[in-house]
Legacy VTK file of the C-alpha trace (Angstrom):
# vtk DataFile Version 3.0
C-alpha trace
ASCII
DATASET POLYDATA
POINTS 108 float
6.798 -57.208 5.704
7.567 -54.947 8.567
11.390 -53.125 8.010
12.620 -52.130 12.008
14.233 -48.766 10.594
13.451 -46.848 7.386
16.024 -44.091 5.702
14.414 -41.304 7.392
13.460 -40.698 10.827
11.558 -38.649 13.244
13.150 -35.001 13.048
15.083 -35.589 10.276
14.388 -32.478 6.874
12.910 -34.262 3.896
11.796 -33.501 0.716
8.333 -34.711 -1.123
9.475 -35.738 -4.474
6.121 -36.722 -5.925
2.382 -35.898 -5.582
0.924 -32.472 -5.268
3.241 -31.731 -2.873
6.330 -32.187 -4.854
9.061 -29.723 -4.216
7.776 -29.045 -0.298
10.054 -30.130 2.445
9.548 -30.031 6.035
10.320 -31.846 9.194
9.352 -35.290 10.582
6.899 -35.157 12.978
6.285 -38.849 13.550
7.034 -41.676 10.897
3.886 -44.644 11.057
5.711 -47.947 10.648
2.736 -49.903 10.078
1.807 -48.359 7.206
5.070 -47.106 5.497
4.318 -43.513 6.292
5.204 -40.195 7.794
3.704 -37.026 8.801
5.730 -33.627 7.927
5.124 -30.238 9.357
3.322 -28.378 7.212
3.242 -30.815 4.126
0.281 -32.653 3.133
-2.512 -31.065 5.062
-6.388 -31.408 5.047
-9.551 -29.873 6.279
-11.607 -31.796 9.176
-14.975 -31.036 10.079
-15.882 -30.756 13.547
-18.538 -30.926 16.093
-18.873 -28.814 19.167
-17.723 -30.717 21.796
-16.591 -30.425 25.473
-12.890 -29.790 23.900
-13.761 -27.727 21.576
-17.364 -25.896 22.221
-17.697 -23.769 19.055
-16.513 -26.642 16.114
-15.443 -25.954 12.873
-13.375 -26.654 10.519
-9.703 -27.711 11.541
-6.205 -28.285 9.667
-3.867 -31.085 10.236
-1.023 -32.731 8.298
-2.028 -36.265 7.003
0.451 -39.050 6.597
3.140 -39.035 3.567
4.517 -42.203 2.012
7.558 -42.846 2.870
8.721 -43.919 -1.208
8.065 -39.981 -1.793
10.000 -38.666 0.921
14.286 -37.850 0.403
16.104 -37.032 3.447
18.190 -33.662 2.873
21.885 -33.789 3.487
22.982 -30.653 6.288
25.656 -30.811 4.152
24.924 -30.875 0.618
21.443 -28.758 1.404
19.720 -31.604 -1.354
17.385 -34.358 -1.343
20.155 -37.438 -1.188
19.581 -41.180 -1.067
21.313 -42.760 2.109
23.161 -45.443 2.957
24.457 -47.685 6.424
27.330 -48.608 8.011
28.970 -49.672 10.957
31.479 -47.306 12.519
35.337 -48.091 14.320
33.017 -48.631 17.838
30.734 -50.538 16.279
27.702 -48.085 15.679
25.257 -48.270 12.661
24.805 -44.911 11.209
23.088 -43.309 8.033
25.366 -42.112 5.511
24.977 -39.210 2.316
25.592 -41.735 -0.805
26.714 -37.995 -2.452
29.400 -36.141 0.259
29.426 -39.640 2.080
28.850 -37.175 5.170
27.771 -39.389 8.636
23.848 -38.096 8.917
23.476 -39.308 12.475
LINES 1 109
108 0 1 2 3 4 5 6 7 8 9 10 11 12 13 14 15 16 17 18 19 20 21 22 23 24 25 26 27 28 29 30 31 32 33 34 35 36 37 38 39 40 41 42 43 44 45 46 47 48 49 50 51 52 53 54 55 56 57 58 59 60 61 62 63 64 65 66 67 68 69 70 71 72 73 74 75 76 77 78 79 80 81 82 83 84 85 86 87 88 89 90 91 92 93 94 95 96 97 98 99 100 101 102 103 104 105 106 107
């Protein structure tokens, strides 16, 4: 059951409405289609261990953002500055574009 596009998109603001990260928002670094998921700056991160390698000679222990599902993710309207559900439609010229369901504001 793969979906070609998804309510929110790489760069877009979002907000994590569930999990322990409920209440964080952040922007979209890269959304995994596969798998329904997204990674957000600064949301969501865990500790890797490390060995020294050619890369990276002393090792350690390293920080990265792990993927988000998508289901607790809300895009937030530039307008309305909350966490709105969005809609499609087709413009005059014949362009499919994300819509705020709340201000009805054009998001793309």
């Amino acid at each position: 059951m793969l979906q070609d596009s998804f309510h929110v998109r790489k760069g877009d603001t979002v907000q994590v409405m569930k999990g322990r990260e409920r209440g964080k928002s952040g922007k979209v670094v890269k959304v995994i289609t596969k798998h329904h998921r997204a990674i957000v700056e600064k949301v969501n991160r865990v500790k890797r261990h490390s060995r020294p390698s050619a890369q990276m000679p002393t090792g350690g222990i390293l920080e990265k953002d792990a993927p988000i599902q998508l289901s607790n993710l809300m895009l937030l309207c530039p307008k309305c500055r909350r966490p709105v559900r969005t809609g499609k439609k087709i413009l005059q010229d014949g362009t499919k574009v994300r819509f705020c369901k709340k201000c009805k504001e054009v998001l793309d």
